[in-house]
C-alpha positions in Angstrom: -48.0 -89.3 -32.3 -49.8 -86.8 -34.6 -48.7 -84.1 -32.3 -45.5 -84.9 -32.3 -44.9 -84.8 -35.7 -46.7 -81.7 -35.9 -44.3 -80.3 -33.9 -41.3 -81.9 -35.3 -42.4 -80.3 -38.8 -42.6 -76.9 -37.2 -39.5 -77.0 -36.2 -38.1 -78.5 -39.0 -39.5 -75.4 -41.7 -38.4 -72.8 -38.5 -35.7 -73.8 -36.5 -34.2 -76.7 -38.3 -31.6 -79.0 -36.6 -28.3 -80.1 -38.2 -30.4 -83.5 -39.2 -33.4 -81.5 -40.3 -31.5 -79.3 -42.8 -29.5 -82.3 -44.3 -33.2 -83.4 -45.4 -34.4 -80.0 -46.6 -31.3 -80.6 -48.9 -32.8 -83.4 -50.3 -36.1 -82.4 -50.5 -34.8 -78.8 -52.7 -35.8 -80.3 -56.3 -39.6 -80.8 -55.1 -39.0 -77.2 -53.5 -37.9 -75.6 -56.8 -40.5 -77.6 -58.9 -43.5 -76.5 -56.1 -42.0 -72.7 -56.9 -41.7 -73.2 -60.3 -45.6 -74.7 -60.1 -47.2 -71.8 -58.4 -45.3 -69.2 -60.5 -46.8 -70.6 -63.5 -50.1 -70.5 -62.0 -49.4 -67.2 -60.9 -48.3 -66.2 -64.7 -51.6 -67.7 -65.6 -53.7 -66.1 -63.0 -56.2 -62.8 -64.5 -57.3 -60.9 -61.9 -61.3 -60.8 -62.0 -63.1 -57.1 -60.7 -66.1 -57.7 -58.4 -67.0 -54.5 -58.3 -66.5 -54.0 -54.5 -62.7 -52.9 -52.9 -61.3 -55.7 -51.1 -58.5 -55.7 -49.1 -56.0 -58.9 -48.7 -54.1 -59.3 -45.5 -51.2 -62.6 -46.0 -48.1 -63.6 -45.5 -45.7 -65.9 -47.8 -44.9 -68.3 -45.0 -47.1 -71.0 -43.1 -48.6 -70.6 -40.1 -49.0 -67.3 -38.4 -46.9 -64.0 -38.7 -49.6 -61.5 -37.5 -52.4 -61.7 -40.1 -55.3 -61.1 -37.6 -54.4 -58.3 -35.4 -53.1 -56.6 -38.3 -56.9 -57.1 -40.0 -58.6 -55.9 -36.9 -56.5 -52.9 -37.1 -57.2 -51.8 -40.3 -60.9 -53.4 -40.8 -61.8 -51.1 -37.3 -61.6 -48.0 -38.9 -64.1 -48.7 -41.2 -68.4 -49.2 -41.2 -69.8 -52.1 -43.2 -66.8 -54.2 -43.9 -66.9 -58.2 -44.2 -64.1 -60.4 -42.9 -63.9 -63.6 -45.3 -61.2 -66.5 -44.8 -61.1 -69.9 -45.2 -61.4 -71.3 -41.3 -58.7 -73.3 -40.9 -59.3 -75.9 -38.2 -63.2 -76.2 -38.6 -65.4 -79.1 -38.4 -67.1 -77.4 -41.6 -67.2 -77.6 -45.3 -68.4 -75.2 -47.5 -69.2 -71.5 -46.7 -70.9 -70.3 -43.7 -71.6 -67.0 -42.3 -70.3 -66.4 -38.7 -71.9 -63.0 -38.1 -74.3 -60.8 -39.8 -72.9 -57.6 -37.9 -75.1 -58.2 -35.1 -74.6 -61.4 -34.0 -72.6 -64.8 -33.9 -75.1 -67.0 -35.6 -73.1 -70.4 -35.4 -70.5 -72.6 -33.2 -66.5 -72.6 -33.1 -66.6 -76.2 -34.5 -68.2 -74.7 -37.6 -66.4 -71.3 -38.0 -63.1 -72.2 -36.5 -60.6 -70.2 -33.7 -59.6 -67.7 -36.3 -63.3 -66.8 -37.4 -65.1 -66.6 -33.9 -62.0 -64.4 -33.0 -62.8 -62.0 -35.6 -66.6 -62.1 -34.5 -65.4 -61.0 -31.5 -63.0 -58.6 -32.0 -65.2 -56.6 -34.8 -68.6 -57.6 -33.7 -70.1 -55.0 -36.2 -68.4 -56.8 -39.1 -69.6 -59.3 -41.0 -67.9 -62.7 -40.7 -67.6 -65.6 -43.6 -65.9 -68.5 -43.8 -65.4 -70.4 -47.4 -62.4 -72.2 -48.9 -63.1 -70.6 -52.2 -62.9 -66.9 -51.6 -64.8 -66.2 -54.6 -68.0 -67.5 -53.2 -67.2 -65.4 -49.8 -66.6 -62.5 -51.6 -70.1 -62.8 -53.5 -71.8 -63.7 -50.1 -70.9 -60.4 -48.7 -71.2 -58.1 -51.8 -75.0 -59.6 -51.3 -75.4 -58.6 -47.9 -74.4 -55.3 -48.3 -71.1 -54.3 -47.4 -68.6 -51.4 -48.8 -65.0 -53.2 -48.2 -63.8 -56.7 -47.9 -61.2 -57.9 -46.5 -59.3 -61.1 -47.2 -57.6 -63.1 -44.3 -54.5 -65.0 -45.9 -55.0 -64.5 -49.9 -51.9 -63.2 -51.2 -52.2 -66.4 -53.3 -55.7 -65.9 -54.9 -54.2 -63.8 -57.3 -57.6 -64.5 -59.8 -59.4 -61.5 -57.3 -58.5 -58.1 -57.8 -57.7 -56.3 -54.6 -54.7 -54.8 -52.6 -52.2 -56.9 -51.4 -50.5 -56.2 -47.6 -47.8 -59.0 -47.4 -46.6 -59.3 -43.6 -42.9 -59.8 -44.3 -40.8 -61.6 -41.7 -36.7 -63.2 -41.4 -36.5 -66.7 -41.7 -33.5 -69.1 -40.5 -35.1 -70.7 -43.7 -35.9 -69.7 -46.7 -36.3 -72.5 -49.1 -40.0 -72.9 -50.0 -41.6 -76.2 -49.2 -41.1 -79.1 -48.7 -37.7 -77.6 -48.2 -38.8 -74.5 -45.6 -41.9 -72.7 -45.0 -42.5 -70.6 -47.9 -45.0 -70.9 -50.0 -44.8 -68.3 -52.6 -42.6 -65.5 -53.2 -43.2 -61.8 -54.0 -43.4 -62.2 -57.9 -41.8 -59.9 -60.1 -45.4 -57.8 -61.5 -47.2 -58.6 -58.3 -48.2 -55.0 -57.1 -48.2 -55.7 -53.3 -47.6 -53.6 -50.0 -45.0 -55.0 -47.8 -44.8 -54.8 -44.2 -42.9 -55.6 -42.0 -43.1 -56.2 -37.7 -40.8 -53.1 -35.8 -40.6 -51.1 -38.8 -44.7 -51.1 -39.7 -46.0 -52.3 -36.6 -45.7 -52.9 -33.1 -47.1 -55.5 -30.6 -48.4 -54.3 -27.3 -48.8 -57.3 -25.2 -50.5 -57.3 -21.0 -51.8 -60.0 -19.4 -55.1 -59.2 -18.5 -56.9 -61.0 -15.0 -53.3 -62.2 -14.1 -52.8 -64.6 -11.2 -50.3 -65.8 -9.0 -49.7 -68.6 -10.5 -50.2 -69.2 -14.5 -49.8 -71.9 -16.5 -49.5 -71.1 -20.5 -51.9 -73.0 -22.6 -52.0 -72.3 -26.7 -52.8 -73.8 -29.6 -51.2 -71.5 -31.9 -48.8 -71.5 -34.6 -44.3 -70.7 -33.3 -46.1 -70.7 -29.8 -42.4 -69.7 -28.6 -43.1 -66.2 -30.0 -45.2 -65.7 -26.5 -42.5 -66.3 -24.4 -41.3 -62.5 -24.5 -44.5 -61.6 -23.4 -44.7 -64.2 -20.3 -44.0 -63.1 -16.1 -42.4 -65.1 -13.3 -46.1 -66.2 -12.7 -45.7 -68.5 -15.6 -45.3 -71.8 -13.8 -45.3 -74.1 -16.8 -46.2 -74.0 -20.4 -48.2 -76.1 -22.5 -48.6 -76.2 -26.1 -50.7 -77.8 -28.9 -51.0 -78.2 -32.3 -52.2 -75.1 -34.5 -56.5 -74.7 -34.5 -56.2 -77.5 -31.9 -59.9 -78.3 -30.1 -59.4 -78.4 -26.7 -61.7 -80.9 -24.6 -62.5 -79.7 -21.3 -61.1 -82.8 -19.7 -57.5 -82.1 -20.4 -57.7 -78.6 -19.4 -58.8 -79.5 -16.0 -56.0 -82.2 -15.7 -53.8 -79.6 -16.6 -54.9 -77.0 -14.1 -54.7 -80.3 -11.3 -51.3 -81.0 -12.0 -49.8 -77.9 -12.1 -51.9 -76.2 -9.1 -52.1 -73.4 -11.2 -54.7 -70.5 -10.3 -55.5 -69.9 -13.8 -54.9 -70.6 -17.4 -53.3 -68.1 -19.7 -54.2 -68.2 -22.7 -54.3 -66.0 -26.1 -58.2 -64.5 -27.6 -57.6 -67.0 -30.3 -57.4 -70.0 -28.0 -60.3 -68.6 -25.5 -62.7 -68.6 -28.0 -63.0 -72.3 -27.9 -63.1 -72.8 -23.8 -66.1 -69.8 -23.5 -68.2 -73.3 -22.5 -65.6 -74.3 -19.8 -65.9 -73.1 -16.2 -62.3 -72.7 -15.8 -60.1 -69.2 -14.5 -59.0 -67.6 -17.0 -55.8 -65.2 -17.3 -55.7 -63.3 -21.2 -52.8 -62.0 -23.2 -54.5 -59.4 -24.5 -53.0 -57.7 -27.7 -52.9 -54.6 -29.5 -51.2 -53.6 -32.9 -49.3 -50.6 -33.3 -49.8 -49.4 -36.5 -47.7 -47.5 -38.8 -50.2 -44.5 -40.3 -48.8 -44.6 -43.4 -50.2 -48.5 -44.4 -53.4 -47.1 -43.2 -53.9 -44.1 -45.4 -52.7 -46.1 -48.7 -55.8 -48.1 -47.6 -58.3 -45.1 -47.2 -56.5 -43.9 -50.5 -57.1 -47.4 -52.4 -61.0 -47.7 -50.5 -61.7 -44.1 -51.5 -64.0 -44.3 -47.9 -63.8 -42.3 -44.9 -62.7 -44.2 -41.9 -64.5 -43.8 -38.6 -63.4 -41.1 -36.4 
């Protein structure tokens, strides 16, 4: 049931049906009052210097629009950098640190998909999770590190830092409960916008490929992947956003389909490194635009890594 409705309310912010947008109608005052909300709180807002550069990497919309990749890309070129984001989908509360830059030093349940992905993709960087930035943000100026960068924190407009706002079309473009925006670019709000084709490019090969595949993700608009996806796709299954998989319905999945291997994004793998299971990877790369990286070496004032 949960799932369901999960689904049904991603569709209904993305792809709405006839039904869906009659009720988005209705819902439009609590849509202008939630803008009307966070505008005030954004006129309201003083950004605070911590003394460090740091580096936000969001989005305006829920769910995912290519905030991760686009932080590897840019936090790669850099030494002593710290990763801090929330952790959606974690067992935890409070903050944690992920990885001191040498090492994972905690479980998937506590960091989340998002985190241990980072982990692994910049396994020199330090990782930290926190719903209040501010607390991540002092965590890591403690340990030692020159830049931080922000996964998701357009909205934290109390912490001084450069903005990179991942701009993409919408069917809808109400904000919620109406669609799926949740702020807009505000008049005064310094930010760099950028945008997929024009900024950057996905580079997408299935790595360890199989006969026979069958798709299993648990990530945000999983219909985005289908572009991506071979005639060895047998089937796809999907699942709720930060879903947990259990090892048991993996395996019934595999039986049923008589797939050779599961396909499956970084993001999800990260949570089935305990499962004996064949794995198949969609293994992406970002294709970035030079010029959104030198107006961050400009705004760092560091030297990236050559």
């Amino acid at each position: 049931m949960k799932k369901s409705l999960l689904f049904w309310g991603e569709r209904y912010l993305f792809s709405p049906t006839l039904t869906q947008k009659i009720l988005s109608l209705f819902l439009l005052p609590l849509s202008l009052l939630y803008c009307f909300i966070v505008w005030i709180k954004f006129k309201k807002s003083q950004a605070h210097d911590f003394g460090i550069k740091i580096i936000s990497v969001g989005n305006l919309i829920v769910g995912g629009s290519g905030k991760t990749p686009l932080t590897v890309a840019l936090a790669s070129r850099y030494k002593n950098v710290a990763i801090v984001l929330r952790g959606y989908g974690r067992e935890s509360k409070g903050m944690h640190l992920v990885s001191d830059g040498l090492k994972v030093v905690c479980d998937v349940k506590c960091s989340g998909d998002e985190a241990m992905l980072y982990a692994y993709l910049l396994p020199k960087a330090i990782v930290i999770v926190a719903e209040n930035r501010v607390e991540g943000i002092e965590k890591a100026k403690q340990m030692g590190v020159d830049v931080i960068f922000l996964d998701d924190a357009y909205s934290k407009h109390c912490i001084k830092k450069l903005d990179l706002v991942i701009i993409s079309k919408q069917k809808n473009t109400f904000c919620m409960p109406s669609g799926p925006f949740r702020e807009r670019l505000w008049k005064g709000k310094e930010a760099l916008v950028i945008e997929e084709k024009q900024d950057f490019k996905r580079h997408v090969k299935i790595m360890n490929a199989q006969k026979k595949m069958v798709l299993v993700t648990a990530i945000s608009k999983p219909e985005r992947l289908d572009v991506y996806l071979g005639a060895n796709v047998i089937k796809k299954v999907y699942f709720p956003d930060h879903y947990a998989f259990s090892e048991k319905e993996l395996k019934d999945i595999l039986l049923s389909t008589q797939a050779d291997s599961l396909l499956v994004t970084r993001k999800d793998a990260v949570k089935m490194k305990d499962f004996n299971f064949k794995v198949s990877f969609l293994e992406l790369e970002l294709e970035l635009n030079e010029a959104i990286h030198q107006s961050v070496e400009e705004y760092v004032k560091i030297p990236p890594i050559k």
